[in-house]
C-alpha positions in Angstrom: 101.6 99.5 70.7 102.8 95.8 69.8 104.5 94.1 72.7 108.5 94.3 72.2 109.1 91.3 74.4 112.8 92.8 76.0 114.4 91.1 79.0 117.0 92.1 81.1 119.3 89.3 82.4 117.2 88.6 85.7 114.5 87.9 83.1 112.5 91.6 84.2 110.6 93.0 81.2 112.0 96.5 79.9 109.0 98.8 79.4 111.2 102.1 79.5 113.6 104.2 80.8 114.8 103.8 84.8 116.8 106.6 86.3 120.2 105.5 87.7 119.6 108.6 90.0 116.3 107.7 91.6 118.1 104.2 92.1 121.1 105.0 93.7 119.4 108.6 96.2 116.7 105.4 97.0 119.5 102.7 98.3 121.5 105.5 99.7 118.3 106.1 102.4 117.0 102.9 102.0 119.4 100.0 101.1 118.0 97.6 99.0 115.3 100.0 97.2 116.6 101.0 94.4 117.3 97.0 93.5 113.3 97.1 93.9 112.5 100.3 92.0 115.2 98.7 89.1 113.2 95.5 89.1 114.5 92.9 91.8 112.0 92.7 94.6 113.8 89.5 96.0 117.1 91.2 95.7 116.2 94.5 97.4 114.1 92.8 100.1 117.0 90.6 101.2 119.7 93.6 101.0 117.5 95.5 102.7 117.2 92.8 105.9 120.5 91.9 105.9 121.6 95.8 106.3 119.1 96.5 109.1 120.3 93.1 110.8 123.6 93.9 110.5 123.7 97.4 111.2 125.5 97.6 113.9 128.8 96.3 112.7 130.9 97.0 109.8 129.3 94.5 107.5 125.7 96.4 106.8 128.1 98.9 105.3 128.9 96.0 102.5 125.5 95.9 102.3 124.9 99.3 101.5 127.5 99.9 99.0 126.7 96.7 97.4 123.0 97.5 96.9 123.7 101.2 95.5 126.2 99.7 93.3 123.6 97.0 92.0 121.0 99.2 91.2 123.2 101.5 89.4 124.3 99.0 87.2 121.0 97.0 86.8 119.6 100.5 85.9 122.1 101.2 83.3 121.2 97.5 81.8 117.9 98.6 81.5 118.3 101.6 79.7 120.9 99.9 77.7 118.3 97.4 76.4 115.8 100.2 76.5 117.7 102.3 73.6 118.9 99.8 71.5 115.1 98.6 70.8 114.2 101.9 70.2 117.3 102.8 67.7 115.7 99.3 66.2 112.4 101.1 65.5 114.5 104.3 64.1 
């Protein structure tokens, strides 16, 4: 299979489809993972310590939100990208 060499804006190579389900039940549970299963290690890990550090008051809340919202929408760039090279190869 020749290399198809797609990029998503934070420069993460698109090999396939990423569920925008997986990514947002994962950050529900665990804020910050679904940024890392949609491609963002740095992202994820930093959400993630800044929600367990600031738990305990109202802003690990942002936190939370923020990082379901993120990998939703990084998710949906992904699969984005995903089916316009394949509608290419159509």
């Amino acid at each position: 299979m020749a290399e198809n060499n797609l990029t998503t804006s934070w420069g993460k190579p698109v090999t396939g489809e990423k569920s925008t389900f997986i990514a947002l039940l994962l950050s529900f549970f665990l804020p910050g993972v679904g940024i890392i299963y949609a491609g963002r290690v740095g992202l994820g890990v930093v959400i993630l310590i800044l929600t367990v550090l600031l738990a305990a008051v109202f802003v690990g809340i942002i936190f939370w939100i923020y990082g379901m919202y993120k990998a939703y929408k990084m998710c949906v760039e992904n699969n984005r990208i995903w089916a316009d090279y394949l509608a290419s190869r159509a």
